[in-house]
NUMARMAR-894758 format. One record per residue (C-alpha): chain; residue number from 1; x, y, z; residue in one letter. Coordinates in Angstrom, 1 decimal, padded with zeros to 4 digits. Layout:
! NUMARMAR-894758
<A,NUM,<X,Y,Z>,A>
...
This chain:
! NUMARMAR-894758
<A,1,<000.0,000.0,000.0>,X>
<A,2,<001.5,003.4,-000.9>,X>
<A,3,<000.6,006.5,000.4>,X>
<A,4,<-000.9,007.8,-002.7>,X>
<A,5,<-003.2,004.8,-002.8>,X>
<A,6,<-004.5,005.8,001.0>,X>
<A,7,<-005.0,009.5,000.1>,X>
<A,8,<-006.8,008.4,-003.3>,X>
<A,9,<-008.9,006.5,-000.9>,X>
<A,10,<-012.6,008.1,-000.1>,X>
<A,11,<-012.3,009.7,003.4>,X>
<A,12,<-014.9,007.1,005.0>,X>
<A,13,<-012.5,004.4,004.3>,X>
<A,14,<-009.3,006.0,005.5>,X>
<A,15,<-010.9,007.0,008.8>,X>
<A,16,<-011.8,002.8,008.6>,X>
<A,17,<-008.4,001.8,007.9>,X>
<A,18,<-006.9,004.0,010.8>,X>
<A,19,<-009.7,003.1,013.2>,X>
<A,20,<-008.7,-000.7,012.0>,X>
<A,21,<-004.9,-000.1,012.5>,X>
<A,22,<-005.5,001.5,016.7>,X>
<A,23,<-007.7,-001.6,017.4>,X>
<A,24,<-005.9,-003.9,016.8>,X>
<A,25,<-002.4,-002.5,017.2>,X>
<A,26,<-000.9,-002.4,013.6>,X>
<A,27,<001.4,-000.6,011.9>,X>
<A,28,<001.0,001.0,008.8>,X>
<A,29,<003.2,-001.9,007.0>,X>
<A,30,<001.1,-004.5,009.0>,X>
<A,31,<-002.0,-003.1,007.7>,X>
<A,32,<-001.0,-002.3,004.1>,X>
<A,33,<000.2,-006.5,004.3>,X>
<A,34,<-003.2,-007.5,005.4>,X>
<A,35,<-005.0,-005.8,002.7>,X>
<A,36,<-003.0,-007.5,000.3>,X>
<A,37,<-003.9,-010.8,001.7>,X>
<A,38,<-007.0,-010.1,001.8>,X>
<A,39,<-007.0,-009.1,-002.2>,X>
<A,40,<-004.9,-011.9,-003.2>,X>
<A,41,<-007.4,-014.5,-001.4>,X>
<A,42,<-010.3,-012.8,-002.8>,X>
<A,43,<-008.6,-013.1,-006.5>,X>
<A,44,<-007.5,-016.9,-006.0>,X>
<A,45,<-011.4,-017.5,-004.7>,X>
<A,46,<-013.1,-015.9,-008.0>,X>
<A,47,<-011.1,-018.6,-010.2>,X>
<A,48,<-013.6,-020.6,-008.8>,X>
<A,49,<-017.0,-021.1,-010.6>,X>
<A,50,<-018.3,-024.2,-008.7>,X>
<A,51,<-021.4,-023.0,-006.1>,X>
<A,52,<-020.4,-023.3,-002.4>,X>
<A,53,<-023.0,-024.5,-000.4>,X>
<A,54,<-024.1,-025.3,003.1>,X>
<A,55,<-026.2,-028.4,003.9>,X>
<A,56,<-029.1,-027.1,005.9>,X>
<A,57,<-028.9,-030.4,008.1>,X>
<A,58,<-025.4,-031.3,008.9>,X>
<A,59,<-024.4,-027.5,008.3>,X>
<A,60,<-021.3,-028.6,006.6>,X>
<A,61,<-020.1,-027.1,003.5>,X>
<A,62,<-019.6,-028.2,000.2>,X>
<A,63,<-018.1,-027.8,-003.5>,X>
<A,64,<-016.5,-029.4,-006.3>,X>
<A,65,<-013.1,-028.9,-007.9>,X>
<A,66,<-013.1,-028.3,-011.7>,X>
<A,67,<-011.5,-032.3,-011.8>,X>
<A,68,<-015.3,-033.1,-010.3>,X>
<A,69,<-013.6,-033.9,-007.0>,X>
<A,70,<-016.3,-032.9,-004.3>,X>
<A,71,<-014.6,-031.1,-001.1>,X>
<A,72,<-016.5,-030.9,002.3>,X>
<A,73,<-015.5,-029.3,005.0>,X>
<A,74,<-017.1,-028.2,008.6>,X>
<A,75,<-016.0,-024.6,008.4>,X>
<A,76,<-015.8,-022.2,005.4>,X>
<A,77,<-012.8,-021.1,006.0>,X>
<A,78,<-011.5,-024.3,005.9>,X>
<A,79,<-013.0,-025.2,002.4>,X>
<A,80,<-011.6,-021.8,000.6>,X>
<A,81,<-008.0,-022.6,002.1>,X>
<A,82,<-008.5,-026.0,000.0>,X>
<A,83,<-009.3,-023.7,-003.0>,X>
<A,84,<-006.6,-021.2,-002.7>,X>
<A,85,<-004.1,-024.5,-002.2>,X>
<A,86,<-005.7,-025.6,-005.5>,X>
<A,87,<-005.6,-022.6,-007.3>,X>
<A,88,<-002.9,-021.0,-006.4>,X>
<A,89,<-000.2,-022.3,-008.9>,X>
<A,90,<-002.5,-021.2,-011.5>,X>
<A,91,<-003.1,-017.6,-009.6>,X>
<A,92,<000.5,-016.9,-009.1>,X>
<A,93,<001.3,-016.9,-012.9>,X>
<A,94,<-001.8,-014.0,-013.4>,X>
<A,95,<-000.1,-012.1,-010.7>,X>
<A,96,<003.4,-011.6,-012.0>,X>
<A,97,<001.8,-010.2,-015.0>,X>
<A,98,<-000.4,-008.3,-013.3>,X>
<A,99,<000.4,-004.4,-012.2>,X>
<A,100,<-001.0,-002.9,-009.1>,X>
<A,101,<-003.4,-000.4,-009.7>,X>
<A,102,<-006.0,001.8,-006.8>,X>
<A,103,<-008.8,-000.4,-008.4>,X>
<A,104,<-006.7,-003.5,-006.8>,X>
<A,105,<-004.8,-005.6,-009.7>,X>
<A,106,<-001.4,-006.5,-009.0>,X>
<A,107,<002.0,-006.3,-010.8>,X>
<A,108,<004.8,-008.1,-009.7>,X>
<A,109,<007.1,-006.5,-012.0>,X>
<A,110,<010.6,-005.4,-010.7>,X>
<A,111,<010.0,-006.3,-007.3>,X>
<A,112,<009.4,-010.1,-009.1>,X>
<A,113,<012.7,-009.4,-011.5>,X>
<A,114,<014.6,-008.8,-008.0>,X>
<A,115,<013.4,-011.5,-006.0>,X>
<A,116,<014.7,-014.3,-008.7>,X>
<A,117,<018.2,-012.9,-007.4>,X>
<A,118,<017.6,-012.6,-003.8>,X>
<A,119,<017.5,-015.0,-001.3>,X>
<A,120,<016.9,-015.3,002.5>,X>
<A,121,<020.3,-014.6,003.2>,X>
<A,122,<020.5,-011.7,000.9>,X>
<A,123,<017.6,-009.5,002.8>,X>
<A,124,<018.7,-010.7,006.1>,X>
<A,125,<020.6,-007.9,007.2>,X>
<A,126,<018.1,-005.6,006.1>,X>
<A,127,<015.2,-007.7,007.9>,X>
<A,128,<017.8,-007.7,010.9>,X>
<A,129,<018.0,-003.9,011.2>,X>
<A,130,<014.1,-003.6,011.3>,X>
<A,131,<013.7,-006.9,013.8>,X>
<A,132,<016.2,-005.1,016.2>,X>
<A,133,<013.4,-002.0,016.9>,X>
<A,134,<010.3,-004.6,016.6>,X>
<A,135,<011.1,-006.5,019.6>,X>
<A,136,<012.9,-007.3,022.7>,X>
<A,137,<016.5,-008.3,023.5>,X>
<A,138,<015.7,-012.2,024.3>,X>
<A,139,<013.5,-012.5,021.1>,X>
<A,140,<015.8,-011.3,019.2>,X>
<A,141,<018.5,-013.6,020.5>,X>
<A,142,<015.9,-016.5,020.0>,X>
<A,143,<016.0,-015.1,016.3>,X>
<A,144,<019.4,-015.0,015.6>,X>
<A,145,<020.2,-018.3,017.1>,X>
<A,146,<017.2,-019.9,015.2>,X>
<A,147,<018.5,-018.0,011.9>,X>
<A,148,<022.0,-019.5,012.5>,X>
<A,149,<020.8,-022.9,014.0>,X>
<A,150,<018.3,-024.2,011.3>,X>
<A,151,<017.8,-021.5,008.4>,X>
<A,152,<021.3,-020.2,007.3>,X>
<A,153,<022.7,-023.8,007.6>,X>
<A,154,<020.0,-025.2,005.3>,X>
<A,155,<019.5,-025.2,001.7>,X>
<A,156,<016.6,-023.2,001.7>,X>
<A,157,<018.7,-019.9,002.7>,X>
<A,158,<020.1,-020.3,-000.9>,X>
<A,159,<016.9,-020.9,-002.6>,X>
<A,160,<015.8,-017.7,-005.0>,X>
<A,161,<012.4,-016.4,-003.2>,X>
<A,162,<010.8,-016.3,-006.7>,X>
<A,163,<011.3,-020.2,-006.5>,X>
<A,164,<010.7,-020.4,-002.0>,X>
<A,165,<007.2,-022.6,-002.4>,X>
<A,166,<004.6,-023.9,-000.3>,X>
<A,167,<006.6,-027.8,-000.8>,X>
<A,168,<009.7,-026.1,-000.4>,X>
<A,169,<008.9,-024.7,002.8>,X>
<A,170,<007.0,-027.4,003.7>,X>
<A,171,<010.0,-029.5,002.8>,X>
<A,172,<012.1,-027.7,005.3>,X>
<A,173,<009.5,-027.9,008.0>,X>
<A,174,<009.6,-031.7,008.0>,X>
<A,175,<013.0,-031.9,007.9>,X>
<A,176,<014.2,-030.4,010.9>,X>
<A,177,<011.0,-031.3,012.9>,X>
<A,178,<012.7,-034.8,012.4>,X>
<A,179,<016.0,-034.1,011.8>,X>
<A,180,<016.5,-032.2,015.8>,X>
<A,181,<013.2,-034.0,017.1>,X>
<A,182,<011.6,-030.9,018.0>,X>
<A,183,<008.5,-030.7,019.8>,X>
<A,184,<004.9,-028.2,018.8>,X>
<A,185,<005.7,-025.6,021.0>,X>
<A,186,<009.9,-025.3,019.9>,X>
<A,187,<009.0,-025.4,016.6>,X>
<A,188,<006.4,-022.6,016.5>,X>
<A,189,<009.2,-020.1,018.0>,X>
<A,190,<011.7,-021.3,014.8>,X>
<A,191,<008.8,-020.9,012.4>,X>
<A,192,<008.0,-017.4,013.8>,X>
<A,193,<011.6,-016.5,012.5>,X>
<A,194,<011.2,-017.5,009.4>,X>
<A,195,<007.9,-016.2,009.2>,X>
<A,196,<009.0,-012.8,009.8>,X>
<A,197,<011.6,-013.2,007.1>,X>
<A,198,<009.2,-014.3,005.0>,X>
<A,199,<006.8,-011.6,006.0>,X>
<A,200,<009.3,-008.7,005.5>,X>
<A,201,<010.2,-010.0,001.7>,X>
<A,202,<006.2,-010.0,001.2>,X>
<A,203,<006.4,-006.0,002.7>,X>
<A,204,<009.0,-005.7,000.4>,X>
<A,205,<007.4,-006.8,-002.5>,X>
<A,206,<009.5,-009.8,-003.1>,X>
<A,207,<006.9,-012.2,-002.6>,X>
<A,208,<003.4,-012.7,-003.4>,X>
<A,209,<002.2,-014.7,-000.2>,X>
<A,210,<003.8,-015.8,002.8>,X>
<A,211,<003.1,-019.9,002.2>,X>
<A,212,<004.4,-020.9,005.8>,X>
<A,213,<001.5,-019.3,007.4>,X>
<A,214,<-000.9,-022.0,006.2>,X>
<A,215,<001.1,-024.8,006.3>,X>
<A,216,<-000.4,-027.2,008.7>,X>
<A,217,<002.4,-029.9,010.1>,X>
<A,218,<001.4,-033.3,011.1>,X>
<A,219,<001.0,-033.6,014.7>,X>
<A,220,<002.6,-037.2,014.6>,X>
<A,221,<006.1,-035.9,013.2>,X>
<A,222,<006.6,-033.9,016.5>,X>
<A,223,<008.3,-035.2,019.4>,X>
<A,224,<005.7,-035.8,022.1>,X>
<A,225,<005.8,-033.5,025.2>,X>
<A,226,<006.1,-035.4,028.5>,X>
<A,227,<003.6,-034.0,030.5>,X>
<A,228,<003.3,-033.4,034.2>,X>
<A,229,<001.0,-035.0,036.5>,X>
<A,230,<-001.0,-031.9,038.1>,X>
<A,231,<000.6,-032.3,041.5>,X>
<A,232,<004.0,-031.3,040.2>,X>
<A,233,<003.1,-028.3,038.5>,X>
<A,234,<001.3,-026.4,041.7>,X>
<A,235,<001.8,-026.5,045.5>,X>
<A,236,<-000.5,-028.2,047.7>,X>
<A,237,<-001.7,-025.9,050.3>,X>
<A,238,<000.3,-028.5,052.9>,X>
<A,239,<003.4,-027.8,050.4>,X>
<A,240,<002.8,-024.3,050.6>,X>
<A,241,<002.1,-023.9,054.5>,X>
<A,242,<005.7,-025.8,055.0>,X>
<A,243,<007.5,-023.6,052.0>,X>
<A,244,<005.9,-020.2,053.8>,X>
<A,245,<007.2,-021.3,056.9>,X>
<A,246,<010.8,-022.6,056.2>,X>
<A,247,<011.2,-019.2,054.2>,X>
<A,248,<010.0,-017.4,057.6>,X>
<A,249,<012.9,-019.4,059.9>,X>
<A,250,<015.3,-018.4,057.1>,X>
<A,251,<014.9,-014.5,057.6>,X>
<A,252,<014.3,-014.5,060.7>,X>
<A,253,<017.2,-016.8,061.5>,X>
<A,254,<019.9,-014.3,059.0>,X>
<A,255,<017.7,-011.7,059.6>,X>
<A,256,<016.9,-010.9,055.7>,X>
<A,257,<014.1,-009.9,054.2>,X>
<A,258,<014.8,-011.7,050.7>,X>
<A,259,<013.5,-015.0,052.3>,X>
<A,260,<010.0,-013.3,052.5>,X>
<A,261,<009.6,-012.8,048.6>,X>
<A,262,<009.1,-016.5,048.4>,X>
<A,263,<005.7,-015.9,051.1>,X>
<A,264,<005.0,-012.9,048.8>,X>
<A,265,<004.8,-015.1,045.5>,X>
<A,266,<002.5,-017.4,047.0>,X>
<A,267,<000.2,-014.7,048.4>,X>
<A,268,<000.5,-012.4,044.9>,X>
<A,269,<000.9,-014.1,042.2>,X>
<A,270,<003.7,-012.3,040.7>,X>
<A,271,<006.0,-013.3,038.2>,X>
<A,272,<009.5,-013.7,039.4>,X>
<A,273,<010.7,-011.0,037.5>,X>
<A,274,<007.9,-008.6,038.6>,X>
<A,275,<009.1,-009.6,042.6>,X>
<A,276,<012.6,-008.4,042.0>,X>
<A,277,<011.6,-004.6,040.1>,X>
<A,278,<008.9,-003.8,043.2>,X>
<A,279,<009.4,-000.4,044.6>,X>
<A,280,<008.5,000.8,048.0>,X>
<A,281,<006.0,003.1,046.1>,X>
<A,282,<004.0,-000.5,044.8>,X>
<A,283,<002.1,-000.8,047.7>,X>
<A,284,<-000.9,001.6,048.2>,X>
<A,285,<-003.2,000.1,051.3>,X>
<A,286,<-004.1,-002.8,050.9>,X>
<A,287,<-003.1,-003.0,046.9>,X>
<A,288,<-000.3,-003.6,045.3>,X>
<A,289,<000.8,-002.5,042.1>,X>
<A,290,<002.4,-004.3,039.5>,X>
<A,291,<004.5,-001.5,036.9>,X>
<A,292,<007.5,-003.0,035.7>,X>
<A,293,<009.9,-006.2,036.2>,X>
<A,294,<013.4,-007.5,035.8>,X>
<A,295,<015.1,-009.1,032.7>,X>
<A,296,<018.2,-010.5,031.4>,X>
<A,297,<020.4,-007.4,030.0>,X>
<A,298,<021.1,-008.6,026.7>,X>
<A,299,<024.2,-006.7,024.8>,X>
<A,300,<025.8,-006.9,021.5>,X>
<A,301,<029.2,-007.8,020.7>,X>
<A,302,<031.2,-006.7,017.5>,X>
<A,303,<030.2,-009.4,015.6>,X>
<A,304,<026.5,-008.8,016.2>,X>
<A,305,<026.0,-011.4,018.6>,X>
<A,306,<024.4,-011.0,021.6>,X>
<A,307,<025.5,-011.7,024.9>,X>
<A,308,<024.2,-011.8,028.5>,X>
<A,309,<025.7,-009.0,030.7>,X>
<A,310,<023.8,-008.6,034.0>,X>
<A,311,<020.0,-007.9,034.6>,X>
<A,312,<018.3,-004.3,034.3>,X>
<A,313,<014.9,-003.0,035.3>,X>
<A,314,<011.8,-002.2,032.7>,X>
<A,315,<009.1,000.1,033.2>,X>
<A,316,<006.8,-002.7,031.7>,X>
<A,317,<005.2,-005.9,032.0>,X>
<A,318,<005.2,-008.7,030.1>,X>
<A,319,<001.8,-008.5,029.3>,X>
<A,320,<000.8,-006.0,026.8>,X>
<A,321,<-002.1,-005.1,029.4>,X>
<A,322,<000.1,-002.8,031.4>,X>
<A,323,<000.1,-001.8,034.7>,X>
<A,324,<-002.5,-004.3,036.7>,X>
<A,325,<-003.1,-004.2,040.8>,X>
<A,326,<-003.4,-007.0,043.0>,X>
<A,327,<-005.1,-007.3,046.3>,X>
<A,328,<-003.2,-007.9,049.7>,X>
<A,329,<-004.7,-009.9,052.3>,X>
<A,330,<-003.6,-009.0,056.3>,X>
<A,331,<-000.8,-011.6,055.8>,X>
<A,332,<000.9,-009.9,053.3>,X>
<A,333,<000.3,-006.6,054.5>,X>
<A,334,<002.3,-007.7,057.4>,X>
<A,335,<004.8,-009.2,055.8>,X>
<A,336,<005.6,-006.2,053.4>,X>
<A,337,<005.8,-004.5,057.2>,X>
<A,338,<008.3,-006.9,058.2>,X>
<A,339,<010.2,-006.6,055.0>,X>
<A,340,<010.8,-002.7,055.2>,X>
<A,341,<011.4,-003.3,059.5>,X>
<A,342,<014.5,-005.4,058.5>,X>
<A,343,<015.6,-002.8,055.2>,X>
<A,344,<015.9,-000.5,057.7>,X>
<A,345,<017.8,-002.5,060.3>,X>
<A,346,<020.4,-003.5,057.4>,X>
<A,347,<021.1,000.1,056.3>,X>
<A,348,<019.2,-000.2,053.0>,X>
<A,349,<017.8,002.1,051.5>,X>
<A,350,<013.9,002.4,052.0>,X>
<A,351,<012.5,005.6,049.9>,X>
<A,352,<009.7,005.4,047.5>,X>
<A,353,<011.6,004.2,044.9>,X>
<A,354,<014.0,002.2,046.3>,X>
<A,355,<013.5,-001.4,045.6>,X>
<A,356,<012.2,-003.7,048.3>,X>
<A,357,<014.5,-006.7,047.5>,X>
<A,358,<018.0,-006.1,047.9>,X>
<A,359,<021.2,-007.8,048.9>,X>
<A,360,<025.1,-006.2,049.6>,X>
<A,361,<025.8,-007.1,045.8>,X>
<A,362,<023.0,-004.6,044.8>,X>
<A,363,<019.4,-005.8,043.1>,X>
<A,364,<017.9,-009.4,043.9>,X>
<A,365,<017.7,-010.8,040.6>,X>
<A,366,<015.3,-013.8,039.7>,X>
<A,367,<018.5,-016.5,040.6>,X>
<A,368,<018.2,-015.3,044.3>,X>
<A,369,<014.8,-016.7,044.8>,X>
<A,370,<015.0,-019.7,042.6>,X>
<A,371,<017.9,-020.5,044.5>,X>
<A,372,<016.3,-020.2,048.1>,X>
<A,373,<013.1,-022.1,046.6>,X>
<A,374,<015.0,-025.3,045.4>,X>
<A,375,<016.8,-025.3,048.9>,X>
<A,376,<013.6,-025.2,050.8>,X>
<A,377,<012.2,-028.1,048.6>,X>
<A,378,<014.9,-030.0,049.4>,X>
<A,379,<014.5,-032.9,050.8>,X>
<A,380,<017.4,-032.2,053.6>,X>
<A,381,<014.8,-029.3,054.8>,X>
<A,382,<011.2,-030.5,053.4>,X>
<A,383,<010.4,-033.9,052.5>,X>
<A,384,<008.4,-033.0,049.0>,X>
<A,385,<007.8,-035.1,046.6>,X>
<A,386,<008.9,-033.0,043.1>,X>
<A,387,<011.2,-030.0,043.1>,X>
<A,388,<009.2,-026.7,042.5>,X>
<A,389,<009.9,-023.8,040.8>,X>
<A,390,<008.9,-019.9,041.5>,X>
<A,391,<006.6,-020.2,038.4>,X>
<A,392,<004.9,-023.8,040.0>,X>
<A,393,<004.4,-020.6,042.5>,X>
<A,394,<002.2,-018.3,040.3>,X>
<A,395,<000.0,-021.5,038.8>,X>
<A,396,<-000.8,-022.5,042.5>,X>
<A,397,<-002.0,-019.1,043.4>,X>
<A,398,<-004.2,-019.1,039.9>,X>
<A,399,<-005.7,-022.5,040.8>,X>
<A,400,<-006.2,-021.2,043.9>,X>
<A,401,<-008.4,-018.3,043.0>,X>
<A,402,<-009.7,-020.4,040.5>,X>
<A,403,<-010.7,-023.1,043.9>,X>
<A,404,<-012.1,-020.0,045.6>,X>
<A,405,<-014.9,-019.5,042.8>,X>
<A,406,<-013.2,-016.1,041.7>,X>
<A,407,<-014.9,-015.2,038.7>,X>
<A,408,<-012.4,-016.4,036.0>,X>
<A,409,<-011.7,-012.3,034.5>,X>
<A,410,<-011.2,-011.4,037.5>,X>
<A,411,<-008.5,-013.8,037.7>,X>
<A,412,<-007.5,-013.1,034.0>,X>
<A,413,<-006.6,-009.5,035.2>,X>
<A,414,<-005.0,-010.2,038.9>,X>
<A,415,<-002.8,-012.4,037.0>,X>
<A,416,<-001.9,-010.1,034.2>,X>
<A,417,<-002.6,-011.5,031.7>,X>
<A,418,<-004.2,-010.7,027.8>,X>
<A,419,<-006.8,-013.5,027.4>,X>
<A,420,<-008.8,-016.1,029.5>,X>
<A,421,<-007.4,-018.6,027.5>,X>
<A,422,<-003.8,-017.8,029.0>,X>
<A,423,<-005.1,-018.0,032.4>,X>
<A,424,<-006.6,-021.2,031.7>,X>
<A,425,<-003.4,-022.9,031.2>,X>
<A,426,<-002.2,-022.0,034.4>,X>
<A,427,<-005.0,-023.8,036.4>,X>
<A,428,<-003.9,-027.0,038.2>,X>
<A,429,<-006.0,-029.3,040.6>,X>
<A,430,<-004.5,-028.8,043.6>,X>
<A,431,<-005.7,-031.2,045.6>,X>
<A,432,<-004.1,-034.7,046.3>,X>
<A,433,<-005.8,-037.6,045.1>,X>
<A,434,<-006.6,-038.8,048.2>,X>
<A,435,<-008.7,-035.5,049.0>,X>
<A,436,<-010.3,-035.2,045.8>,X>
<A,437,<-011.7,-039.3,046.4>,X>
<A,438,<-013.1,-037.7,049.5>,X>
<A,439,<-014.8,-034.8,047.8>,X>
<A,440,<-016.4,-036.7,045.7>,X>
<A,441,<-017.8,-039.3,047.8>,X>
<A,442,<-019.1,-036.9,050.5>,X>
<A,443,<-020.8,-034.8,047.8>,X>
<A,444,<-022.2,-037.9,045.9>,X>
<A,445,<-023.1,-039.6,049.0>,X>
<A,446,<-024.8,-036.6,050.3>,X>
């Protein structure tokens, strides 16, 4: 989209575009790449003259292929993403012959010329330079250890985008699915590389359709993820009245406050990182809020690598939904007390915006609490069954809400995070089987 074809545009539709782009959050180059999906789709659907219908029974849709094949699928979006697969050999010849125009055809004329001499390792350092301002220092580490780690080493870097296709890609995605028996959830964050590659040479006019995006992988070819049993993943509340309490002998026994962040975890919520940024200035009454958190200070050497070099302080979240409160119950109103008593008796210091958490060394940073956790789960100090991490921490006190009856935005929003769905995935049972047997048989029974 250039910016004469959004001043030719009617002044109804620009103010629709731009009212588009704030709600959901794009850019102008997001939005001009979506519009160009959408026009391409809509082209590749009119080469087909067979009716779709919908059965008014089963609902299910239905159509033929000009071979007299019939298709059926439960959604419709499903069925045209069998069409556009179909058509879209023939489509992609009409569109390098095609020039772009405001009523909507398309030209892929030098753009096209350029991309049968580039490759993904030709507009890497320019998709580089723009990755570095589009997101944060870890995923862009992730991305340039993906890049060197299962794109640059493979053929496909050296393949001519005019000539990167759906098999090719899907090619590659096999291959080192198998090859470094990855599982869903690794795989996704290497194919969002790519797919940003792939996106910025669509941008660039280089491509005509990002074919990655609708690959669908077998689920079979991944490696299987060894799940948890639930009681692993969250703290019982036994487990958590015997982790609360070791913490408490350990400050009051060294007489530090750092022990106590482990009793504010449980009682909060927080993410780890979130613990070790709070400011005096966090708590208001009997709320606490949640501004900003610690990461890993990621630098970059001379070679463009990057490197970790220490921890810093953001005046973010990790959520996108900003700054969020949490309620304090009397516990841990007192022990915020207790926490700024020994501050003081240690010669921190305890102004507004000094941090709650420190040490001699300077800021607590997220190894300081891990490190306290896996001692107290010990077995030499408590007998539990599976070593816990801070983050077990933060599902218990979800599923614990979530036990309480708490309606589940509520809990969505304490938690900080975007959607329910997110929040789901942290609820755990909690409850050993033993008491859940016992539940059921006095409700049932009753």
């Amino acid at each position: 989209m250039e910016i004469l074809d959004y001043l030719n545009m009617s002044p109804e539709l620009q103010k629709n575009l731009t009212d588009l782009a704030k709600s959901n959050n794009l850019s102008m180059r997001e939005l001009a790449q979506l519009c160009n999906m959408i026009t391409i789709r809509e082209t590749i659907l009119q080469q087909h003259k067979s009716p779709i219908t919908q059965n008014a029974k089963n609902k299910r849709w239905y159509t033929r292929l000009p071979d007299g094949k019939q298709i059926v699928k439960t959604k419709k979006e499903d069925l045209e993403q069998v069409l556009i697969t179909y058509y879209l050999p023939e489509v992609k010849q009409q569109f390098q012959q095609l020039t772009l125009a405001p009523q909507g055809n398309y030209r892929m004329g030098e753009s096209q010329k350029s991309a049968d001499n580039c490759t993904l390792k030709t507009i890497y350092p320019q998709w580089l330079e723009l990755r570095r301002y589009e997101v944060g220092r870890n995923t862009l580490a992730d991305d340039l250890e993906y890049w060197k780690k299962y794109i640059a080493t493979d053929k496909i870097a050296d393949i001519s985008l005019s000539q990167l296709s759906r098999t090719a890609l899907r090619l590659w995605s096999c291959e080192i699915i198998k090859k470094h028996k990855m599982k869903k959830k690794y795989f996704a964050n290497v194919k969002r590389t790519l797919n940003s590659l792939l996106d910025f040479a669509l941008d660039e006019e280089l491509l005509s359709i990002n074919h990655l995006r609708s690959i669908k992988i077998n689920s079979h070819l991944y490696t299987p993820t060894s799940f948890k049993a639930e009681n692993e993943e969250v703290f019982t509340d036994q487990e958590q009245e015997l982790v609360m309490k070791e913490a408490e002998n350990d400050s009051k026994e060294h007489d530090s406050a750092i022990p106590l962040g482990i009793c504010i975890l449980f009682l909060t919520g927080m993410c780890i990182g979130e613990l070790c940024a709070l400011r005096n200035c966090d708590i208001d009454g009997n709320y606490l809020y949640v501004r900003r958190m610690m990461i890993e200070n990621q630098v970059e050497t001379s070679d463009g690598e990057l490197t970790r070099n220490g921890y810093r302080i953001v005046e973010h979240t990790k959520s996108s939904t900003g700054m969020r409160k949490i309620y304090l119950p009397e516990k841990a109103r007192a022990y915020f007390a207790q926490i700024k008593e020994l501050n003081k008796m240690n010669h921190y210091p305890c102004a507004d915006t000094d941090l709650m958490f420190q040490r001699k060394e300077g800021m607590c940073n997220q190894r300081v609490f891990d490190c306290r956790l896996k001692k107290y789960c010990n077995p030499n100090h408590l007998n539990l069954p599976f070593a816990k991490s801070c983050h077990d921490i933060r599902r218990s006190y979800i599923s614990h809400l979530f036990d309480l009856g708490i309606n589940p935005d509520s809990i969505r929003r304490m938690a900080g995070h975007k959607n329910i769905e997110m929040t789901m995935k942290y609820c755990r049972g909690r409850k050993s089987q033993e008491e859940l047997e016992k539940i059921l048989e006095q409700d049932f029974s009753g």
